[in-house]
BAZAVO-545376 format. One record per residue (C-alpha): residue number from 1; residue in one letter; z, x, y. Coordinates in nm, 2 decimals. Each point is the difference from the previous one (the first is absolute). Layout:
<node num="NUM" residu="A" Z="Z" X="X" Y="Y"/>
...
***
This chain:
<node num="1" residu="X" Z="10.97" X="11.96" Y="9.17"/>
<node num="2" residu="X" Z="-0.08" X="0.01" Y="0.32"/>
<node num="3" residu="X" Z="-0.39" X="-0.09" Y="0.21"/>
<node num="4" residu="X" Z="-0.11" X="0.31" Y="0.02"/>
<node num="5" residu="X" Z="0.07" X="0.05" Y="-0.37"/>
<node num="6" residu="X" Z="-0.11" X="-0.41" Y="-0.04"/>
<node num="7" residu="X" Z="-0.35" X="0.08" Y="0.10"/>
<node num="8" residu="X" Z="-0.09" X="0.24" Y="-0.29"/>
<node num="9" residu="X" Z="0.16" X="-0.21" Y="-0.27"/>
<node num="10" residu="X" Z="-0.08" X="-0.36" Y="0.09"/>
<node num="11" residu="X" Z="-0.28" X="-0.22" Y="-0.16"/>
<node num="12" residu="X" Z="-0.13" X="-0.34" Y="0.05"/>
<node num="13" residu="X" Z="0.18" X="-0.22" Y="-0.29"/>
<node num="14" residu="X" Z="-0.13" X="-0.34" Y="-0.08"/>
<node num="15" residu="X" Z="0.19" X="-0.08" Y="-0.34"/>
<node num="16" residu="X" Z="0.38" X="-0.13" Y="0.16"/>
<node num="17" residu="X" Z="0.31" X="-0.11" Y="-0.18"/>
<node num="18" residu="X" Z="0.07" X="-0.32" Y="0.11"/>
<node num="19" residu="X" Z="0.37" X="0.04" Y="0.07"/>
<node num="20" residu="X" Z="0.16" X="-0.02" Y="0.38"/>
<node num="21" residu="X" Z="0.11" X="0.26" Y="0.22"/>
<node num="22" residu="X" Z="0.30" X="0.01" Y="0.13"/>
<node num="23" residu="X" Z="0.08" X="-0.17" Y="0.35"/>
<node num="24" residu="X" Z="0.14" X="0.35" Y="0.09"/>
<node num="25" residu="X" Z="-0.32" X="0.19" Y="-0.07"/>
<node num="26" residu="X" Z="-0.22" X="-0.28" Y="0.19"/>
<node num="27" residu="X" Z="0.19" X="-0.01" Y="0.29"/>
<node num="28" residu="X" Z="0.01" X="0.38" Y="0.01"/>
<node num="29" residu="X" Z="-0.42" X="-0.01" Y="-0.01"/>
<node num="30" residu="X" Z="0.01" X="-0.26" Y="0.29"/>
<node num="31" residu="X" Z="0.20" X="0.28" Y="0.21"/>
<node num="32" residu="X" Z="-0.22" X="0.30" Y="-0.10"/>
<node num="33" residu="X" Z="-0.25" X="-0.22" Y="0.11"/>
<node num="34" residu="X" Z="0.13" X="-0.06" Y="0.35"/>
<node num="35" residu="X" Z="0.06" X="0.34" Y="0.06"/>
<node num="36" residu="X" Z="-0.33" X="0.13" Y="-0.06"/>
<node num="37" residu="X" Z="-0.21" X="0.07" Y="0.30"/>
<node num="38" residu="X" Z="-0.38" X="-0.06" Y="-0.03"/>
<node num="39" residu="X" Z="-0.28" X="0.21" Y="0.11"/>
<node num="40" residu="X" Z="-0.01" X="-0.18" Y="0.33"/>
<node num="41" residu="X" Z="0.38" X="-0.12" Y="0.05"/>
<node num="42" residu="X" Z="-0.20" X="-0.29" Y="0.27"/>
<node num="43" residu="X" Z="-0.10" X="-0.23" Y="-0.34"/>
<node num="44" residu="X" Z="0.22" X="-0.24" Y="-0.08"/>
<node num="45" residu="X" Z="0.04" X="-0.04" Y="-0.35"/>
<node num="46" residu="X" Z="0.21" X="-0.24" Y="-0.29"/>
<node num="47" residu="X" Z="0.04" X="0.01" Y="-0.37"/>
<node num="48" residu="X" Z="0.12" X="-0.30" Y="-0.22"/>
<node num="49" residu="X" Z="0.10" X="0.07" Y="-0.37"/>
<node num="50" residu="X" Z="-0.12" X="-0.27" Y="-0.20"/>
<node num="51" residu="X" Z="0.20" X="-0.08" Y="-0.32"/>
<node num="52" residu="X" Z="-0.20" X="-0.04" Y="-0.29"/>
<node num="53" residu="X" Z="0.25" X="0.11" Y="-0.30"/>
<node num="54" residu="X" Z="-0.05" X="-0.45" Y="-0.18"/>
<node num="55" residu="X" Z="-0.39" X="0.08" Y="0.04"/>
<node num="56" residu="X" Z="0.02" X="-0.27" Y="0.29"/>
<node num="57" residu="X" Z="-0.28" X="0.17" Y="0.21"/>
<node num="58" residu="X" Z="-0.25" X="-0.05" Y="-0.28"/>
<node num="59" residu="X" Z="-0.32" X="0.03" Y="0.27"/>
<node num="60" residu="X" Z="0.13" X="0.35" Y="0.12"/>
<node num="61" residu="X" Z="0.01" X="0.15" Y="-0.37"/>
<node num="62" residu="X" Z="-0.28" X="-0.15" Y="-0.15"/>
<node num="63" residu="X" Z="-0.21" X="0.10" Y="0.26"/>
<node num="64" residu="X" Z="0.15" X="0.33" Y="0.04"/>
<node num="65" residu="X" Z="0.32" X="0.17" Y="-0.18"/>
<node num="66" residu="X" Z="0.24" X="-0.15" Y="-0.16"/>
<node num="67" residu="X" Z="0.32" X="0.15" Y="0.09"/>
<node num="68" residu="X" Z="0.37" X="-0.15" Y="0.09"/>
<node num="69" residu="X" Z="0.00" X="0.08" Y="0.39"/>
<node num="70" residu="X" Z="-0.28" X="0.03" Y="0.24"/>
<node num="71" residu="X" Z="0.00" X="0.13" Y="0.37"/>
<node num="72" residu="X" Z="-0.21" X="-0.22" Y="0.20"/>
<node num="73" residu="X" Z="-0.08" X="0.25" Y="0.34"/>
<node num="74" residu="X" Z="-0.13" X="-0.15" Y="0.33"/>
<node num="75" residu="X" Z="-0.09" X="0.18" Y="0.30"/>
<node num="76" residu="X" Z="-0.13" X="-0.06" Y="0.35"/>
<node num="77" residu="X" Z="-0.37" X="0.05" Y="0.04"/>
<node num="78" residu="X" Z="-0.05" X="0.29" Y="0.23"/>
<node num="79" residu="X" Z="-0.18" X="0.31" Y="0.00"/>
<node num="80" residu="X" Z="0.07" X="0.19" Y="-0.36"/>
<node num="81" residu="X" Z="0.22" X="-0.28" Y="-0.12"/>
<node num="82" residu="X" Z="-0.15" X="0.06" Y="-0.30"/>
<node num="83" residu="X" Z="0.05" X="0.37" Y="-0.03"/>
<node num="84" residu="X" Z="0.38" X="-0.05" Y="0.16"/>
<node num="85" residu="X" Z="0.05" X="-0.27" Y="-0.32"/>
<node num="86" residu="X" Z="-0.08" X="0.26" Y="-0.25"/>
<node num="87" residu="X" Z="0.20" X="0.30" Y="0.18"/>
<node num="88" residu="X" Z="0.30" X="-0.29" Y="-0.07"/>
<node num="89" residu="X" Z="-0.02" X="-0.15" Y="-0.31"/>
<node num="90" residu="X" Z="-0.07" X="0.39" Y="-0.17"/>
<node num="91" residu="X" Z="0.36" X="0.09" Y="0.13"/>
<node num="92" residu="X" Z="0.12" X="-0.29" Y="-0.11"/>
<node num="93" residu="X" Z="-0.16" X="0.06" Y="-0.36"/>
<node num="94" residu="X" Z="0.09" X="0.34" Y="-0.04"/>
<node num="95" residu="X" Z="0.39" X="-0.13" Y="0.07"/>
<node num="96" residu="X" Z="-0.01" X="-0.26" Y="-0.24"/>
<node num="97" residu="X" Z="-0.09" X="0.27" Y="-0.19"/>
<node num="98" residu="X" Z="0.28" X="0.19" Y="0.03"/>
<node num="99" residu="X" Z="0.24" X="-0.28" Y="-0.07"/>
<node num="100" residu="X" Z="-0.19" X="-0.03" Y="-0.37"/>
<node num="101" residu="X" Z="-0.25" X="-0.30" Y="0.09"/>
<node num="102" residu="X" Z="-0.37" X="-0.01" Y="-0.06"/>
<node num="103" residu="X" Z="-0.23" X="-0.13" Y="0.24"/>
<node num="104" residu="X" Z="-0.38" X="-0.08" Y="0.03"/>
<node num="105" residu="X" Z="-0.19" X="-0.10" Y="0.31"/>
<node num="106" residu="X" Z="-0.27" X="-0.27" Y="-0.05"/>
<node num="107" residu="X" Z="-0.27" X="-0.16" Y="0.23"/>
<node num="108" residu="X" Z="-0.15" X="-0.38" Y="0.01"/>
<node num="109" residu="X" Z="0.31" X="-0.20" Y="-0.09"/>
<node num="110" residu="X" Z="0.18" X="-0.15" Y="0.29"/>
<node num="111" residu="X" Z="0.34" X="-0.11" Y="-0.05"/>
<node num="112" residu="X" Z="-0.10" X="-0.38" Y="0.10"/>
<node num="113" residu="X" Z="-0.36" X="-0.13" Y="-0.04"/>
<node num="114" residu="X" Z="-0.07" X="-0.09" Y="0.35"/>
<node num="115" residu="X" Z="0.26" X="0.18" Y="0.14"/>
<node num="116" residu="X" Z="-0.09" X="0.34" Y="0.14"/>
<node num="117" residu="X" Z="0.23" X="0.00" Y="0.29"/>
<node num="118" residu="X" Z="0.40" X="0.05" Y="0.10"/>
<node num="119" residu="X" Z="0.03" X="-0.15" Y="0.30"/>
<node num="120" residu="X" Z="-0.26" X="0.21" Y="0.18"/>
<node num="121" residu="X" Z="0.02" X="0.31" Y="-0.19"/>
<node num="122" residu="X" Z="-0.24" X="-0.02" Y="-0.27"/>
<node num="123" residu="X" Z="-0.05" X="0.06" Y="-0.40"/>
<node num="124" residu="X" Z="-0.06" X="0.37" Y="-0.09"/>
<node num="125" residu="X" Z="0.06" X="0.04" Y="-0.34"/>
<node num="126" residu="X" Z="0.21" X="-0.02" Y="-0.26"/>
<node num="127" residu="X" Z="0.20" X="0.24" Y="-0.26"/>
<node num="128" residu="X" Z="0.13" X="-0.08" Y="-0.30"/>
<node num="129" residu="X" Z="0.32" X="0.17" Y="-0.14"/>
<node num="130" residu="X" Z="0.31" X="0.00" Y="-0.24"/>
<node num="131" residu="X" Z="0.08" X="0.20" Y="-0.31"/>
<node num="132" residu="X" Z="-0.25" X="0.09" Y="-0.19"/>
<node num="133" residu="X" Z="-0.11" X="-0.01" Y="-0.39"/>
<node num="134" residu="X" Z="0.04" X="0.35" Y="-0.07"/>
<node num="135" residu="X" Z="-0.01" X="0.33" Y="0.28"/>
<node num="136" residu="X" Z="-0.08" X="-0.11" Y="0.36"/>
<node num="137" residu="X" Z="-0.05" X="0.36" Y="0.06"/>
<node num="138" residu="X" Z="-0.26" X="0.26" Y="-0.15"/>
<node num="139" residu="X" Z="-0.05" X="0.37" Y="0.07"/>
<node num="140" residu="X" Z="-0.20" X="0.12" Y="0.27"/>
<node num="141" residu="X" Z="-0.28" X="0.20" Y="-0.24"/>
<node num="142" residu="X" Z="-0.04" X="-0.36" Y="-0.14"/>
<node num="143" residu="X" Z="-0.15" X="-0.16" Y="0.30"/>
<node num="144" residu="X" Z="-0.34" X="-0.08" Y="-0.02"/>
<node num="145" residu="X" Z="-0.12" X="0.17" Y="0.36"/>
<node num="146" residu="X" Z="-0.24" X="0.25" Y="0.15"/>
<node num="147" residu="X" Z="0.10" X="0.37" Y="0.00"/>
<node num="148" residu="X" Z="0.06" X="0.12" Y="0.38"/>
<node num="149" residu="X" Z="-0.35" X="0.23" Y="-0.01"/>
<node num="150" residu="X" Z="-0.18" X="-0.33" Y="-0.02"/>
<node num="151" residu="X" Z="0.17" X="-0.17" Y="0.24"/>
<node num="152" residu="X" Z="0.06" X="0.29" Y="0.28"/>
<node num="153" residu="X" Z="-0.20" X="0.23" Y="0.20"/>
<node num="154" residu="X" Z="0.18" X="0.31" Y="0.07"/>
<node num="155" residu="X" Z="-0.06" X="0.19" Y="0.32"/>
<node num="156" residu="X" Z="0.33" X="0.22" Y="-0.03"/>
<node num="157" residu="X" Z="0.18" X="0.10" Y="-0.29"/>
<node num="158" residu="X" Z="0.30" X="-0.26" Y="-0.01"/>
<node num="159" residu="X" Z="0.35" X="0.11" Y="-0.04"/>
<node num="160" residu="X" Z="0.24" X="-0.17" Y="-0.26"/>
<node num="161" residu="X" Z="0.14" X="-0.28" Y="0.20"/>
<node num="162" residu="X" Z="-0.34" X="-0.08" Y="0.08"/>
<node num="163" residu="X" Z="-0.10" X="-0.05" Y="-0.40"/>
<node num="164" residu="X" Z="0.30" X="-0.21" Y="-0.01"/>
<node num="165" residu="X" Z="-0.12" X="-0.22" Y="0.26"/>
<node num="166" residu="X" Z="-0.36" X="-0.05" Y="-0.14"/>
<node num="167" residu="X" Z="0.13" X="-0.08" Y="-0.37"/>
<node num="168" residu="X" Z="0.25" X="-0.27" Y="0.14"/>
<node num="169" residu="X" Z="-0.33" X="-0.09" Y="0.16"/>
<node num="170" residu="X" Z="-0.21" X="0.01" Y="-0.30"/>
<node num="171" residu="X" Z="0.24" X="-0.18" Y="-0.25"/>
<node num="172" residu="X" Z="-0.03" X="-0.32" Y="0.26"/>
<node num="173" residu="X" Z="-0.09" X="-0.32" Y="-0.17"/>
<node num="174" residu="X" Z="-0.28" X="-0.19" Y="0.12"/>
<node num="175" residu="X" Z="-0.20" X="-0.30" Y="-0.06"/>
<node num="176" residu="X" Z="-0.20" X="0.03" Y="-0.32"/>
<node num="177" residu="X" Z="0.11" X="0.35" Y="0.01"/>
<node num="178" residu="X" Z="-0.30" X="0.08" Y="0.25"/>
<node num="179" residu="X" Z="0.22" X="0.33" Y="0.16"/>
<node num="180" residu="X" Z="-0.22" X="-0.06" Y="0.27"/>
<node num="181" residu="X" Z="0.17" X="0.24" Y="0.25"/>
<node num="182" residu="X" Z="-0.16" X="0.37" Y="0.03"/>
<node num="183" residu="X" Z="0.18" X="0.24" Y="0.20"/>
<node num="184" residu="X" Z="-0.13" X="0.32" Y="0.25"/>
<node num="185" residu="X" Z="0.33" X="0.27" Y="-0.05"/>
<node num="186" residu="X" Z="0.10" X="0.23" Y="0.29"/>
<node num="187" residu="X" Z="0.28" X="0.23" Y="0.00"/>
<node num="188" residu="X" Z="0.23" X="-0.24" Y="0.15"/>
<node num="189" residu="X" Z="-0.23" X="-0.34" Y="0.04"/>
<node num="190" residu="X" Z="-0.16" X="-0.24" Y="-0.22"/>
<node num="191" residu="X" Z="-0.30" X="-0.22" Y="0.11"/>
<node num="192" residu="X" Z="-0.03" X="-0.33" Y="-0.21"/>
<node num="193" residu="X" Z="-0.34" X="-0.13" Y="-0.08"/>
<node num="194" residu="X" Z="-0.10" X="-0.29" Y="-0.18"/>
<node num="195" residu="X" Z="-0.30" X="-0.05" Y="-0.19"/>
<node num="196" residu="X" Z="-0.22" X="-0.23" Y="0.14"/>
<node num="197" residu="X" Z="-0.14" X="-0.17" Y="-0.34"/>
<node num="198" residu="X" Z="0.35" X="-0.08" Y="-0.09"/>
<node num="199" residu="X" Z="0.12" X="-0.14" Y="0.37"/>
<node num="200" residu="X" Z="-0.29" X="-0.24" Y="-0.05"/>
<node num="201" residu="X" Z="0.03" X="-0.12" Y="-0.34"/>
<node num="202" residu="X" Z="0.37" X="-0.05" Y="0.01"/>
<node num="203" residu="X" Z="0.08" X="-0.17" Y="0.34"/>
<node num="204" residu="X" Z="0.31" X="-0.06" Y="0.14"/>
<node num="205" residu="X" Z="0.24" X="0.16" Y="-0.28"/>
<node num="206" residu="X" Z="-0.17" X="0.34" Y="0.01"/>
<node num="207" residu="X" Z="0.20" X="0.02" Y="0.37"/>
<node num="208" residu="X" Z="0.32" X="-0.09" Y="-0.24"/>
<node num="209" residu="X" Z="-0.11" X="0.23" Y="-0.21"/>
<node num="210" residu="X" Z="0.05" X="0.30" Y="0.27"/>
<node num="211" residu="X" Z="0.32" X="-0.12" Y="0.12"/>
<node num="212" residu="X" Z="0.10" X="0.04" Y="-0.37"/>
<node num="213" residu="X" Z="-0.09" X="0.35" Y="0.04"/>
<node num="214" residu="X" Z="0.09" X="0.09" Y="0.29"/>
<node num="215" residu="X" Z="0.41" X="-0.10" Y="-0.09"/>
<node num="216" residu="X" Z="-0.04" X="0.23" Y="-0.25"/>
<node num="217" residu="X" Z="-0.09" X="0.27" Y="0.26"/>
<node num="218" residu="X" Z="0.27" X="-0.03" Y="0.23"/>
<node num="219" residu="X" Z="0.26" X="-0.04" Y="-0.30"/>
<node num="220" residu="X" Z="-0.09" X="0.33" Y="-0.13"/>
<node num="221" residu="X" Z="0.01" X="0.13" Y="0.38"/>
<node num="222" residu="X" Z="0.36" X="-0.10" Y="0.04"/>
<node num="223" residu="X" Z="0.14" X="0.11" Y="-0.30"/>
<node num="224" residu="X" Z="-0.18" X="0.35" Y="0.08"/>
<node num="225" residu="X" Z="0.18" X="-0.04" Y="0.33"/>
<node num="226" residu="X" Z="-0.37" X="0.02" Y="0.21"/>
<node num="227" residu="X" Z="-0.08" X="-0.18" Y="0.30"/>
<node num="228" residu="X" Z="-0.32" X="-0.15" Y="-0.03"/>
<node num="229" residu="X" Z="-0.16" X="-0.26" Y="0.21"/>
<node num="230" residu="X" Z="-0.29" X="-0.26" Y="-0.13"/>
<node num="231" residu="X" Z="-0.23" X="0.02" Y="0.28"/>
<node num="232" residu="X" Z="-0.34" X="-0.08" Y="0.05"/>
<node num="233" residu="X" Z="-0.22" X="0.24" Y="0.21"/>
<node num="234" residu="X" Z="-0.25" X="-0.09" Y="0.25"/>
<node num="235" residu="X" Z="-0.24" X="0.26" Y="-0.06"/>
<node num="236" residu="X" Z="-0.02" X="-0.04" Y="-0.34"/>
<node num="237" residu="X" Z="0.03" X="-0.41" Y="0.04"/>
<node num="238" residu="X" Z="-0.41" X="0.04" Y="0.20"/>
<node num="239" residu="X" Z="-0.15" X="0.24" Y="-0.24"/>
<node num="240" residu="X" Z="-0.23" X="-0.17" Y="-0.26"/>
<node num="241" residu="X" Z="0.03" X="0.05" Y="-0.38"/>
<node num="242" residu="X" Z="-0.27" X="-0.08" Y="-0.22"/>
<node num="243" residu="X" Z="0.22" X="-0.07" Y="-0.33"/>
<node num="244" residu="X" Z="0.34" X="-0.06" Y="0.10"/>
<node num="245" residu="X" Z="0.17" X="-0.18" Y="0.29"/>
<node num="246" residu="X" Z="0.33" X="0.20" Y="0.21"/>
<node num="247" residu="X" Z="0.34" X="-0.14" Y="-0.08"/>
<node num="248" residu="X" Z="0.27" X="0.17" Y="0.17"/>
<node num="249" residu="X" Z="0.15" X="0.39" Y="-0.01"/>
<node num="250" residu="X" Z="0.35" X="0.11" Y="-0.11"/>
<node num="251" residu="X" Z="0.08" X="0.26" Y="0.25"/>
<node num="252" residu="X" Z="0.31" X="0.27" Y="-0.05"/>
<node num="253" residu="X" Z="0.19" X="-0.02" Y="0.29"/>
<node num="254" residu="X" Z="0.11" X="0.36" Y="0.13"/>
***
């Protein structure tokens, strides 16, 4: 299994085994890690994996999932941090996938009370993982989302590699499963809008949330070998929407 095929067979798991990895496996997700580049390459960003196969972090699983291994992920706080920690931690996910872990994002819990911060970089979120009781994959019919004709607008008919894109898109996780990206489909561009009910009642993850989403973009892109860019445009950035707020566009590079 590879991402691209990752991202239509994963699920969240939140019932673990609570038997240790190997050291070979965890030092290969520390390298994945490091070779990931972010949405904008100019945040810095760590990750700690914090051991938890005794039950000896008893605050981060009663409060949130109990699992043997969790990524704690800490970023700089800059423009889109947010949105860059979610484009991350998905590709991340979706490769712990692949090497037959579960893992399951969660909000609220900080690694230690008090202690939001590494060094100046500070606490994102954190994602619980390990193998799981039973699958830690479904089927993509099985996931509870939208169909694209609620969630898109079409103003041309879209080719295949453009459907492909979208359901990457669509199968996203989000926070409380809001899906609250809608999308405005060109021949060759996507414009990303969010709705503005959900960008106010869920804060500061629903940025994380489109990061999540947008990975899944540009892993479909590169395995259909297209060159696309996440751009924002100026003239749509100074229009005014009355339900939904711009994001950014995927544009096909020709």
């Amino acid at each position: 299994m590879n991402l691209y095929e990752a991202i239509f067979s994963r699920k969240s798991v939140r019932s673990y085994e609570m038997e240790p990895v190997k050291a070979a496996l965890l030092s290969e997700i520390k390298e994945y890690y490091s070779q990931i580049e972010g949405l904008n390459p100019g945040i810095h960003t760590e990750i700690s994996i914090i051991d938890n196969t005794k039950g000896q972090n008893k605050r981060i699983h009663l409060l949130g999932v109990k699992a043997p291994y969790y990524i704690a992920f800490y970023s700089e706080e800059k423009d889109r941090a947010m949105m860059n920690a979610g484009y991350i931690m998905e590709q991340l996910a979706l490769f712990m996938c692949a090497k037959g872990l579960g893992t399951c994002f969660f909000s609220g819990v900080k690694p230690k009370a008090g202690n939001p911060h590494k060094g100046n970089l500070k606490f994102v979120i954190l994602m619980a993982f390990g193998y799981s009781r039973g699958s830690h994959t479904r089927k993509a019919v099985e996931a509870k989302r939208m169909d694209l004709q609620d969630l898109c607008v079409y103003k041309e008919v879209p080719r295949q590699w453009m459907k492909q894109l979208l359901d990457s898109a669509r199968l996203a996780p989000s926070s409380l499963n809001s899906q609250p990206w809608r999308f405005v489909v060109y021949d060759n561009r996507i414009h990303v809008f969010a709705k503005k009910h959900n960008m106010n009642h869920l804060g500061k993850y629903e940025e994380f949330n489109f990061g999540i989403m947008f990975s899944h973009l540009m892993i479909v892109a590169e395995e259909l070998w297209l060159d696309v860019d996440l751009i924002r445009l100026e003239d749509i950035t100074h229009k005014n929407f009355p339900n939904s707020q711009y994001i950014l566009s995927a544009i096909l590079r020709t």
